[in-house]
C-alpha positions, -999 to +999 in steps of 0.1 A: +112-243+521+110-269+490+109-252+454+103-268+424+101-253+387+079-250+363+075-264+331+064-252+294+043-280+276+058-292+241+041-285+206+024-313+188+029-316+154+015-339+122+037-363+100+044-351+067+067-365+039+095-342+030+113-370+009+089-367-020+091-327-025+126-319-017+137-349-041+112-338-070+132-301-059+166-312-060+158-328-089+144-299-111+165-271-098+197-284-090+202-300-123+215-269-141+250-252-134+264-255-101+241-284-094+249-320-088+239-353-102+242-369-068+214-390-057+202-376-023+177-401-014+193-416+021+202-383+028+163-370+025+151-405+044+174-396+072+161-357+077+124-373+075+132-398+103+151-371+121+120-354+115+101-383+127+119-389+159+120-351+170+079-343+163+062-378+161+075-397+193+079-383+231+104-369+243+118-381+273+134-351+300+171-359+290+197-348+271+194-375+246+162-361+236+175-327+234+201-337+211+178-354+183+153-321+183+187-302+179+200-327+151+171-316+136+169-281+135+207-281+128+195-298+099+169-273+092+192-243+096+219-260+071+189-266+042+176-230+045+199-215+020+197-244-006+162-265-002+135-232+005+104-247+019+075-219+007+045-216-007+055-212-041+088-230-040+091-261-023+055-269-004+052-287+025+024-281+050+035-284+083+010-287+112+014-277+148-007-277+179-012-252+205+013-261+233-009-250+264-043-256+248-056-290+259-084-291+236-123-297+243-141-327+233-158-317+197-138-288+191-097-304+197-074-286+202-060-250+186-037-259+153-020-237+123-007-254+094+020-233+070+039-244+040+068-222+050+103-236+064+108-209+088+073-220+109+088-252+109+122-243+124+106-214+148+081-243+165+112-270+167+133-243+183+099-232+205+101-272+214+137-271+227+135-243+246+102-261+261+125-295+269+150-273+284+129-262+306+110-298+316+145-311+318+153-284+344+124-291+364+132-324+363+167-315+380+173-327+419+176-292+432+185-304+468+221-315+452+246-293+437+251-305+402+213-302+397+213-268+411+243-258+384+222-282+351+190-266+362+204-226+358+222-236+326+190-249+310+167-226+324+189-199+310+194-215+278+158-222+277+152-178+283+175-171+250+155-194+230+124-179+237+141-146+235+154-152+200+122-167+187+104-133+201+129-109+188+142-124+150+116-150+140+081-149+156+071-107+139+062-118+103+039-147+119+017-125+150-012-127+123-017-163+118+003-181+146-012-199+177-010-180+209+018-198+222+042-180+196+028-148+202+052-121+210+037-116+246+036-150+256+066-157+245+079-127+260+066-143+290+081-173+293+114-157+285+107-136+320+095-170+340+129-191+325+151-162+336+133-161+370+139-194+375+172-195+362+178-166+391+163-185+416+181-216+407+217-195+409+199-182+446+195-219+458+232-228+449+241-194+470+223-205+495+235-242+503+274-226+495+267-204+524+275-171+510+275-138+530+238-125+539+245-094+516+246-116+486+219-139+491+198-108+496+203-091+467+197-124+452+164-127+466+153-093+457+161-094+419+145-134+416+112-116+436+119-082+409+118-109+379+088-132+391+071-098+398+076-088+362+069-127+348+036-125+371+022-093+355+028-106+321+013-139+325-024-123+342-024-105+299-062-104+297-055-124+260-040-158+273-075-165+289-071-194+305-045-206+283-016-214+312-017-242+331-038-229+365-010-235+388+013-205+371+002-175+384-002-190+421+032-205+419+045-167+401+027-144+427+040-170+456+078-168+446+075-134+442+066-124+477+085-153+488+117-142+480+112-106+485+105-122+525+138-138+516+158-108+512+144-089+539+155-120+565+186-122+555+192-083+553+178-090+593+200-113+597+230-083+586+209-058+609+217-085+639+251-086+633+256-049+637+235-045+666+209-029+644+183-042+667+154-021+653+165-026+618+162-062+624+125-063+640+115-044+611+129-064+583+115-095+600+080-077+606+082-072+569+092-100+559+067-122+577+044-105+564+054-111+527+055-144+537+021-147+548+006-132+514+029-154+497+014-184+512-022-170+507-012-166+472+006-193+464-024-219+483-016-259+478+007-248+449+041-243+476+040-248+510+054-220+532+048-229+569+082-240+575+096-207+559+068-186+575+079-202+607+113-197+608+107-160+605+081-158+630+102-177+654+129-149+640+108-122+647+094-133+683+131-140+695+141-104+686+114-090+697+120-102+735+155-093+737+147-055+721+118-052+749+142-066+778+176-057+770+180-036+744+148-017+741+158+005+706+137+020+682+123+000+659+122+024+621+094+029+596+099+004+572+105+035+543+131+049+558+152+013+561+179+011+531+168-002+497+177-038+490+203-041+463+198-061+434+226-090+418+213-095+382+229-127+379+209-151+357+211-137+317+193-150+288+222-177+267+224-167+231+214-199+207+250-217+197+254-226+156+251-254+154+231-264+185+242-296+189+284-295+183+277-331+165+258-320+140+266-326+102+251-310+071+238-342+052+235-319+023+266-306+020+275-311-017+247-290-026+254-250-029+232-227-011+202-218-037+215-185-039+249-193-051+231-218-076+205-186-089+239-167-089+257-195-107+225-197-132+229-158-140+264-161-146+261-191-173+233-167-187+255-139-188+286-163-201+263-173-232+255-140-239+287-128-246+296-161-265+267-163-288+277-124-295+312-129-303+304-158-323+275-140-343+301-113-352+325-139-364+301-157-385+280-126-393+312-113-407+317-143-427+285-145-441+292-108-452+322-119-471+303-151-486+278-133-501+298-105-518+322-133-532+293-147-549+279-115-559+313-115-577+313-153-585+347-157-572+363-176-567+347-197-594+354-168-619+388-172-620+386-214-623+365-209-651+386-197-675+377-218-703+339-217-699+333-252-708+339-270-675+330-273-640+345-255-618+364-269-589+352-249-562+314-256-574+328-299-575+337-291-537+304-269-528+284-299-542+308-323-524+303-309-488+265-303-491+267-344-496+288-347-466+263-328-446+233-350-456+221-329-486+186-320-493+170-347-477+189-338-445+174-300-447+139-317-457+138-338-422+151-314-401+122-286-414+096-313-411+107-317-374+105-281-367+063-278-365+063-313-346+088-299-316+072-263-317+034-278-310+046-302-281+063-270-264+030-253-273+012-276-256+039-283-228+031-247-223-006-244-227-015-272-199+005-256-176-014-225-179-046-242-179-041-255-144-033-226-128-062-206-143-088-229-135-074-232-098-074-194-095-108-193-111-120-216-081-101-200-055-113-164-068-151-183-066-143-196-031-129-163-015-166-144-032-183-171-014-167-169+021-156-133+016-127-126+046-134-164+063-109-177+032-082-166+049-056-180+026-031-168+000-048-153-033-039-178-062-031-150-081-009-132-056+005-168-048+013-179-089+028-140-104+063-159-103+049-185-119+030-161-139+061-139-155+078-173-160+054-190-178+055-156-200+090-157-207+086-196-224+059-177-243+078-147-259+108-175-260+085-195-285+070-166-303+105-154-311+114-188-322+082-191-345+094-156-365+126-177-365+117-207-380+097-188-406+126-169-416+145-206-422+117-217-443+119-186-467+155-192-475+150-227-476+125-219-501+146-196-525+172-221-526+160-255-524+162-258-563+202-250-565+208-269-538+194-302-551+213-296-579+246-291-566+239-328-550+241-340-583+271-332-595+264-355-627+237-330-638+256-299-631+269-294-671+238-295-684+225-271-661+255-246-663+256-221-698+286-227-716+306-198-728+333-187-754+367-197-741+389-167-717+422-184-718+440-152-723+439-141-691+446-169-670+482-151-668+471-119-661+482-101-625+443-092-621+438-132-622+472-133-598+461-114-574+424-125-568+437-158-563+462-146-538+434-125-524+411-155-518+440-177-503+440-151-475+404-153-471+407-186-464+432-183-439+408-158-422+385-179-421+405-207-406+414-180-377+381-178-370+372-213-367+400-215-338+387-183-320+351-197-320+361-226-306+382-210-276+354-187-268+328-219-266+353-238-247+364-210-222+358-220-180+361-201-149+361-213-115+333-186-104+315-206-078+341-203-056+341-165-055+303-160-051+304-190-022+329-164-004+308-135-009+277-151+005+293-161+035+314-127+040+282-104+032+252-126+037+239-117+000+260-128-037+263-096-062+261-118-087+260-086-112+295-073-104+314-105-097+301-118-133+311-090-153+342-087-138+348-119-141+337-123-178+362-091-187+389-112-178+380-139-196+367-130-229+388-094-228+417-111-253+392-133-278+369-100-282+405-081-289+406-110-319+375-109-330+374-070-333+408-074-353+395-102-377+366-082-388+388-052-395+412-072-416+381-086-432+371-049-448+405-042-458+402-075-478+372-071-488+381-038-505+415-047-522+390-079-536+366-057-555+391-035-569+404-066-582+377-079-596+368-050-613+397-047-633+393-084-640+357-080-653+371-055-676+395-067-693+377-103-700+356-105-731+323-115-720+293-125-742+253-132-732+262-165-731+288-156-704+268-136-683+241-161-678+268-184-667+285-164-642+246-156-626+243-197-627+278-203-606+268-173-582+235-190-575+252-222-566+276-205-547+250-185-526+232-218-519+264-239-510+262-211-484+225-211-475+230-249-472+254-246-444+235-217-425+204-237-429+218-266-415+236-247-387+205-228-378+177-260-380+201-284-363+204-252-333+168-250-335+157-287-327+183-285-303+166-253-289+132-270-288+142-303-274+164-286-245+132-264-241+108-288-235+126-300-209+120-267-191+088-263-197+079-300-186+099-292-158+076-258-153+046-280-158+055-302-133+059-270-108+025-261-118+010-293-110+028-297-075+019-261-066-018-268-075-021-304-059-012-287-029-034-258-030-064-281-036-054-304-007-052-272+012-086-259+001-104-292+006-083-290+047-101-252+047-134-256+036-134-285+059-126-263+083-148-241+073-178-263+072-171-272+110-169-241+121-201-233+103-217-264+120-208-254+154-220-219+151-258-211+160-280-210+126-304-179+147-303-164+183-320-177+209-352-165+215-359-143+244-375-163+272-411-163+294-406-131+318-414-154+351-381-176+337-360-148+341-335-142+368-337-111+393-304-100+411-289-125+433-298-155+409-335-152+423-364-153+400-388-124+396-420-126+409-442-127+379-468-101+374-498-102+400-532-129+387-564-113+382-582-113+412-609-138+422-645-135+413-669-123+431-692-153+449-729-142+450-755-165+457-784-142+446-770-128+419-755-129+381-718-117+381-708-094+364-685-098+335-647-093+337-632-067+320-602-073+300-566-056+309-571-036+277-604-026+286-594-014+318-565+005+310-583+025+282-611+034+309-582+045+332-589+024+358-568-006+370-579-037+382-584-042+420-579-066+440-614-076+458-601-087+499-629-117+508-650-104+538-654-125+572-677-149+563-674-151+527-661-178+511-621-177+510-600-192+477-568-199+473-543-228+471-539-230+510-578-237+516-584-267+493-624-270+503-631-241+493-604-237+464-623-234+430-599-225+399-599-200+377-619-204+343-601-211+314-593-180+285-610-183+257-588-196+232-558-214+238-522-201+257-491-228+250-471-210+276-501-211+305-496-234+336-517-266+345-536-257+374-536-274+408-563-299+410-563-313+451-582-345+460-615-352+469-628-349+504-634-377+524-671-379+531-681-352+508-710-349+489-711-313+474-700-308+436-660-300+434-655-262+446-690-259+466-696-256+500-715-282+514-748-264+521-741-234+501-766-227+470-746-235+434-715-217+427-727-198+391-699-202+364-681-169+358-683-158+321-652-143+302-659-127+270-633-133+246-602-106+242-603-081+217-563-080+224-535-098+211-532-133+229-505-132+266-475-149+267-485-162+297-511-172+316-526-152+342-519-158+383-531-154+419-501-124+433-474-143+450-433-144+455-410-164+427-438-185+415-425-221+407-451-244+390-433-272+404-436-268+438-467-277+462-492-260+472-483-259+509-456-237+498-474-207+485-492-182+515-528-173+508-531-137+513-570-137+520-566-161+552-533-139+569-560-112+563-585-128+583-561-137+609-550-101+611 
């Protein structure tokens, strides 16, 4: 009894370049935090040709082509996490074939393409379960070691497609070919496990293990190709499995039920249960007949079938000479036990144990978006503890030059500069002075229309491509079967919105800038020329009485300590910007202890510990800032009035305040224009980056609509523009495949000699007179027509106008010797002409004809009877 296994065919697939898209990826995403600067070209060109020599090449039924397809979708497990092949991500259209279809000539064969990774990785996995099995088959069953590879793959081969049916094929039953549909693969789970449990029984068998055993063997391998031969007859596959399946399925399954049944005889024989034993081998012979009628040329079962009925025969003449017991209804024989041996492998991670992740210095994309919100999160709280700072000390800027101090006290004498105005002046120089401001605000429009623009083309793309895929899917209605553009672009969509509040809120910004730039251009220009500055400051009577007065004292003690505070917050603002954590560590031990990364709760936390003691500081500054503040105004107050003032003074206090107030606008307006090109240029490098995304995402959506409407346009082609029309009654087909008889000919006219002949009604006439037409029987004697009497044969007249669907009629040869005109007796006065008015109803489909069976205008004449001369013979 040979056996063989069988086989599931391997998925075709396209070439496609991943080096280009995961590069351009890696490029634009992994740039920011937790990213790399590492160049990952040979790493990409190795996955391609991986890819290359897994999909593009065939694969040869040995291990070492099992390991490079597991290489690779090792390889594709290990860049799930951190390179995401989607749609609207990274897009790569992968292509696969139909693994049983074998394709017809103008139509090829069935194929799905998907830009999604997970297709990708659930037909490469579909592939190795398929080379499992082929490398099974392949297996020399009739030794031991191929008995032992052969269950070991087969079984392997059953968990794979078990796993691709139960976690990866659901989201896919809608669009995938009907090789990863959850019944077939369901199926080919049941055949590998069948298989894998016959393999198992074959080892039992040549180990020579008790009867008992093998028979319960047999009877679960004949249970599981029962159950793999009902699924594989699902109405849906069509004709979809190779034809040798279901023979080969149906075969085994009686087969090995036979099997068990035998050797439980065999057990009966050894107990003396003589009876038992003729009826297990009556059975089982049996079952191995309709196993060999089922299986045909597929197995050969002679030798098996033999065995049994040699089996049978032998027992059978001992029970009727020497034993003579009772041989049992087969239903009241004990149930055959079952030994459930072969199971489904789970898959191993990684597949192949040499395996390495060639992109292992990248993070998985999750800890990278996690690592992204944390930075975001980080900046927030930096940019607010440094706005309160310098908030704060803006505060105290301003009322010090409401209160022109400290230049108040310096100016004693009211004649000269004072010092502190010499060093405002001084430090606006450092800085680049006016023309400095002047560049940088000319600058600002410049950056703010290129991110405009950045902005607006990116935009523009992806409306007109959803304008033509909205006009394409009105067009085709449900045959665009494809992802909506506007379904497909939403992330794109609320990103692309975010740039654009992002630049609105910088335009109320910039004008902001411009208005203090504005109000104190003038004092600013002036405190860059220091040689100007006393004839642009009033001059006032002298105040030198109080330059030794405790109110003098103490604001120039007071402003000493508003300098230190200031110098405090100079060193806090600096530790907050510089402050680092070591986050990515935590959030790569969340995702691989939980699956997902809380990003929220690890970066607060986080961030508490960090920034808990500088907030403290800052909180503490700002306080000692009020006090200040107050114990300054009390000050000044009693300063202000106990110094003499005149106009003249008063106008020159208002002067020094101005140039104080724009010392300070100067060094906010170059804080905030220098942040601001910074913010532009660092945003257009998002938004070209966004573009870019935009322009990948709709290349690839026209290469993918030109691939469909092709498609399309084929499918159109093949289908019939208009049905078929119906055809010519007399070409239809009665039961049996035999043609109707067509409806019955007029009859012949009537031949008199002596007289005119009277006009033939027409069908129409005769019906409305309720009459039908007759057929007129030729009398002994009278002439007789027909196609068997060719001397007397005289066709029919012609209709009146013209029928396209009528038959030629039969014209025979001339008669040797004859002299009479064609159709007249010799002898016999002229045959008149027989008139046929013309019909007042619609024209026949087809011509009228003499009565006779399945009329073929083909055939000869011999082969029609002529009723009138059986009549005569009668």
């Amino acid at each position: 009894m040979a056996s063989s296994f069988l086989s599931v065919p391997l998925k075709k697939s396209q070439a496609v370049d991943l080096v280009k898209p995961l590069e351009k990826f890696i490029k634009n995403t992994y740039s920011g935090p937790g990213g790399t600067q590492d160049d990952f070209t040979p790493q990409l060109k190795e996955l391609d040709k991986l890819r290359e020599s897994a999909t593009g090449k065939t694969l040869d039924r040995h291990d070492s082509s099992l390991e490079i397809i597991q290489k690779y979708y090792d390889q594709l497990c290990a860049i799930e996490a951190k390179l995401p092949i989607t749609e609207n991500q990274i897009r790569v259209n992968f292509t696969w074939y139909d693994a049983f279809d074998q394709g017809m000539l103008f139509l090829g064969k069935m194929k799905k393409t998907m830009s999604s990774g997970d297709y990708e990785r659930m037909c490469v996995l579909f592939n190795i379960g398929a080379l499992m099995s082929q490398i099974a088959a392949a297996q020399n069953i009739s030794a031991d070691d191929g008995l032992k590879n052969a269950a070991k793959y087969l079984q392997q081969a059953a968990g794979v497609f078990t796993h691709i049916k139960d976690s990866m094929a659901g989201p896919f039953q809608q669009v995938v070919t009907p090789d990863l549909s959850l019944e077939m693969l369901s199926t080919l789970a049941v055949v590998m496990l069948a298989q894998a449990q016959e393999a198992i029984l074959l080892k039992s068998i040549q180990d020579k293990m008790k009867e008992a055993i093998i028979a319960k063997l047999s009877m679960q391998a004949s249970d599981l190709y029962s159950d793999a031969m009902k699924q594989a007859q699902n109405p849906h596959f069509g004709d979809l499995l190779p034809k040798e399946w279901i023979p080969t399925l149906a075969g085994k399954q009686a087969m090995y039920h036979a099997q068990a049944e035998f050797y439980m005889s065999l057990m009966a024989k050894k107990n003396k249960n003589i009876g038992e034993e003729i009826a297990r081998l009556k059975h089982a012979l049996e079952l191995a007949k309709t196993g060999g009628s089922r299986a045909g040329s597929t197995m050969d079962l002679k030798d098996f079938t033999g065995k049994i009925q040699r089996a049978h025969d032998a027992a059978d003449k001992d029970n009727n000479f020497i034993y003579h017991d009772r041989v049992p209804e087969l239903n009241t024989l004990p149930a055959i036990g079952r030994a459930a041996v072969a199971k489904a492998l789970p898959l191993s991670k990684p597949m192949n144990p040499k395996s390495t992740d060639l992109f292992e210095k990248l993070v998985p994309l999750a800890v990278h978006q996690a690592l992204t919100g944390y930075e975001a999160r980080k900046a927030d709280v930096v940019n607010r503890e440094v706005g309160r700072l310098r908030e704060a000390t803006q505060l105290m800027n301003s009322v010090l030059a409401s209160l022109n101090l400290p230049a108040a006290i310096e100016d004693l004498s009211g004649d000269s500069i004072p010092q502190s105005i010499l060093d405002k002046g001084a430090a606006i120089k450092d800085k680049g002075g006016i023309d400095k401001i002047n560049q940088l605000i000319q600058d600002l429009p410049e950056l703010l229309q290129r991110n405009k623009e950045v902005l607006d083309e990116a935009n523009r793309v992806l409306d007109d491509e959803e304008k033509t895929d909205n006009e394409l899917r009105a067009n085709f209605k449900e045959r665009w079967a494809r992802t909506p553009s506007a379904q497909l672009y939403s992330p794109l969509r609320a990103e692309g919105g975010k740039y654009q509040s992002i630049l609105d809120n910088a335009i109320h910004a910039d004008a902001i800038v411009r208005e203090k730039y504005n109000k104190h251009a003038e004092n600013i220009t002036l405190l860059c020329k220091p040689e100007e500055l006393p004839g642009k400051i009033p001059s006032s009577s002298p105040a030198a009485a109080l330059q030794g007065s405790k109110c003098v004292t103490d604001l120039r003690q007071l402003m000493e300590e508003v300098e230190t505070i200031k110098a405090e917050r100079d060193v806090i603002e600096s530790e907050i910007k510089e402050a680092k954590s070591d986050i990515s560590s935590k959030f790569l031990t969340a995702l691989a202890q939980d699956g997902v990364v809380n990003e929220e709760s690890l970066s607060v936390g986080e961030l508490d510990r960090m920034f808990g003691p500088l907030q403290q500081q800052v909180t503490e500054s700002v306080g000692r800032q009020e006090s200040l503040m107050g114990k300054i105004q009390t000050a000044n107050t009693e300063f202000c009035q106990q110094k003499q003032a005149s106009g003249s003074v008063n106008q020159r206090e208002e002067k020094l305040k101005d140039l104080a107030a724009a010392h300070d606008a100067f060094m906010e307006l170059i804080s905030n224009l220098e942040e601001g090109t910074k913010f532009y240029n660092e945003l257009l490098l998002l938004l070209v980056k966004f573009q870019t995304k935009c322009n990948d995402i709709v290349f690839a959506r026209k290469t993918e609509k030109d691939e469909h409407l092709k498609d399309l346009q084929q499918n159109i082609a093949k289908q019939p523009s208009q049905s078929a029309p119906t055809p010519p009654a007399y070409q239809a087909s009665g039961p049996g495949g035999a043609a109707k008889a067509p409806p019955p000919r007029p009859p012949p006219p009537q031949v008199q000699p002596q007289q005119q002949p009277q006009q033939a009604q027409p069908p129409a006439q005769q019906a409305a007179a309720g009459s039908q037409p007759q057929l007129n029987m030729p009398q002994p004697g009278q002439p007789q027509y027909g196609y068997n009497n060719p001397q007397y044969y005289s066709p029919p007249p012609m209709p009146t106008s013209y029928n396209p669907y009528a038959t030629m009629q039969y014209q025979p040869p001339p008669q040797q010797g004859a002299t009479a005109p064609y159709g007249q007796q010799p002898g016999a006065p002229p045959y008149p002409q027989q008139q046929q008015a013309a019909p007042p109803y619609p024209q026949q489909q087809y011509a009228p004809q003499y009565p006779q069976p399945a009329y073929n205008p083909y055939a000869p004449p011999s082969q029609y009877p002529n009723p009138y001369q059986q009549q005569q013979q009668q």
